[in-house]
PAKE-805686 format. One record per residue (C-alpha): residue number from 1; chain; x, z, y. Coordinates in nm, 3 decimals. Example, Ala and Ser with C-alpha at 12.3 -4.5 7.8 and 13.67 -1.06 7.14 Angstrom:
1 | A | 1.230 | 0.780 | -0.450
2 | A | 1.367 | 0.714 | -0.106
# end
This chain:
1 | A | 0.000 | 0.000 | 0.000
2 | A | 0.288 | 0.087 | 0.237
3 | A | 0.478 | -0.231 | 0.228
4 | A | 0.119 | -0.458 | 0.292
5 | A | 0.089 | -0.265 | 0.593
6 | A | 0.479 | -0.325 | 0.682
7 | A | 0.398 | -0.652 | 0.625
8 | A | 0.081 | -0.698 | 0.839
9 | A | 0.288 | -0.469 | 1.131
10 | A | 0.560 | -0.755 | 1.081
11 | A | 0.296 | -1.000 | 1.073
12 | A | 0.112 | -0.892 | 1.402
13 | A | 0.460 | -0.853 | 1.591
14 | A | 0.593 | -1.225 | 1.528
15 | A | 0.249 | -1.313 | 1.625
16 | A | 0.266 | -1.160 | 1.962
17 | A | 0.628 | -1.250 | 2.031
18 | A | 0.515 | -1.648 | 1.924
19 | A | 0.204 | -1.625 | 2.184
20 | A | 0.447 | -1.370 | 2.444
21 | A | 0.728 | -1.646 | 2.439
22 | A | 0.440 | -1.964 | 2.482
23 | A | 0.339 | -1.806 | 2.781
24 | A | 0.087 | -1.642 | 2.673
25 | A | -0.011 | -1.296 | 2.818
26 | A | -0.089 | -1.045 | 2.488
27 | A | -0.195 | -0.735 | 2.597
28 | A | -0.237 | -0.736 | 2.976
29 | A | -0.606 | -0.702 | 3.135
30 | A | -0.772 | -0.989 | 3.274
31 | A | -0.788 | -0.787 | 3.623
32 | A | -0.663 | -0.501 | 3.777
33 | A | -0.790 | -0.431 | 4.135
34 | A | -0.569 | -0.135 | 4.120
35 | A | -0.302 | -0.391 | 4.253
36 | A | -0.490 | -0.482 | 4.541
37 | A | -0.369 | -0.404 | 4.852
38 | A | -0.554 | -0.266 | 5.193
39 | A | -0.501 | -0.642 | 5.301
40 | A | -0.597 | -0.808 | 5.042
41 | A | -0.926 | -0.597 | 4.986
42 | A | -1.009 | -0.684 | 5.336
43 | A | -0.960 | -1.035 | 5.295
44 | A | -1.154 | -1.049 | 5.005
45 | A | -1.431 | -0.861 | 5.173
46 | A | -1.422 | -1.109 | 5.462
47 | A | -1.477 | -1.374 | 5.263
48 | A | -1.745 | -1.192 | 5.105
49 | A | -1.931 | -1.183 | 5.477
50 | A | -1.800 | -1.525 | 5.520
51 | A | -1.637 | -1.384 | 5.801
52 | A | -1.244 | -1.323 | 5.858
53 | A | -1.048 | -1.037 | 5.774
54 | A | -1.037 | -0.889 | 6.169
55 | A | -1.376 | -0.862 | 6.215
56 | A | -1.368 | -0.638 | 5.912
57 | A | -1.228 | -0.287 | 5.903
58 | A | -1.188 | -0.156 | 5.529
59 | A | -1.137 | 0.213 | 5.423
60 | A | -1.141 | 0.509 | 5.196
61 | A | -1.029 | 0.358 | 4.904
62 | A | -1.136 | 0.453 | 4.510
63 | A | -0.895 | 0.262 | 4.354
64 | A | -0.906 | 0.280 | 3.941
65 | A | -0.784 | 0.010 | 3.662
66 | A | -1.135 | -0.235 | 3.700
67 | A | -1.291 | -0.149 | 4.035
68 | A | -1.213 | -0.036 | 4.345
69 | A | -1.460 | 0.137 | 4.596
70 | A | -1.421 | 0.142 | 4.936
71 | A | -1.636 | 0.142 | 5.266
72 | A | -1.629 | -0.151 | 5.480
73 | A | -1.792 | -0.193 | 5.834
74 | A | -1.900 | -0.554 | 5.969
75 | A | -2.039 | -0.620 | 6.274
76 | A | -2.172 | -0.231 | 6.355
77 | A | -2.298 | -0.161 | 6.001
78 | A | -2.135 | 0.036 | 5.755
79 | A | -2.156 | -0.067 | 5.359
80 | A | -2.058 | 0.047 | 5.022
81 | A | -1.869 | -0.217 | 4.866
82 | A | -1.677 | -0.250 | 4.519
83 | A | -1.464 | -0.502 | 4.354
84 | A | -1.524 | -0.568 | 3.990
85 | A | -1.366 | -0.830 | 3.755
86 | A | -1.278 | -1.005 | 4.117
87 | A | -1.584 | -1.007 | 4.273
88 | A | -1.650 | -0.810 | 4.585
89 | A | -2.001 | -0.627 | 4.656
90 | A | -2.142 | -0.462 | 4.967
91 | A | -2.455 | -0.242 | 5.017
92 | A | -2.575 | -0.119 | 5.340
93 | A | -2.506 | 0.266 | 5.324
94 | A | -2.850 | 0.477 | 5.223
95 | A | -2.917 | 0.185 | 4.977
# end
């Protein structure tokens, strides 16, 4: 039993070095807004309100591996907003 699970370890490692040396990324997530930084998020988010990035102030940040949660204000209203798998969403606050 010991040495079909050495073999299957083996197995599984020269399959990840084959797909890690094509170019292929193995383990890594598809997205981490973790990464993102305070410029980026407001970028994104004024693209979001179609708008550009200094007409939108961005702040307290909950950054964890998938999302990030932040407030936003645009144009004299404040919003809730989150980025998820790359896509940005705002809420008016008390919604």
């Amino acid at each position: 039993m010991r040495a079909t699970s050495l073999r299957l370890g083996c197995l599984a490692a020269a399959c990840a070095l084959v797909l890690a040396l094509s170019g292929c990324d193995v383990v890594g997530p598809i997205s981490s807004n973790a990464v993102l930084s305070d410029q980026a998020i407001a970028d994104r988010t004024a693209d979001y309100f179609s708008s550009t990035e200094a007409h939108v102030q961005v702040f307290g940040f909950d950054r964890r591996r998938e999302s990030t949660r932040y407030q936003a204000t645009f144009q004299g209203n404040k919003y809730n907003c989150s980025i998820y798998m790359n896509q940005v969403r705002c809420d008016p606050v008390g919604q």
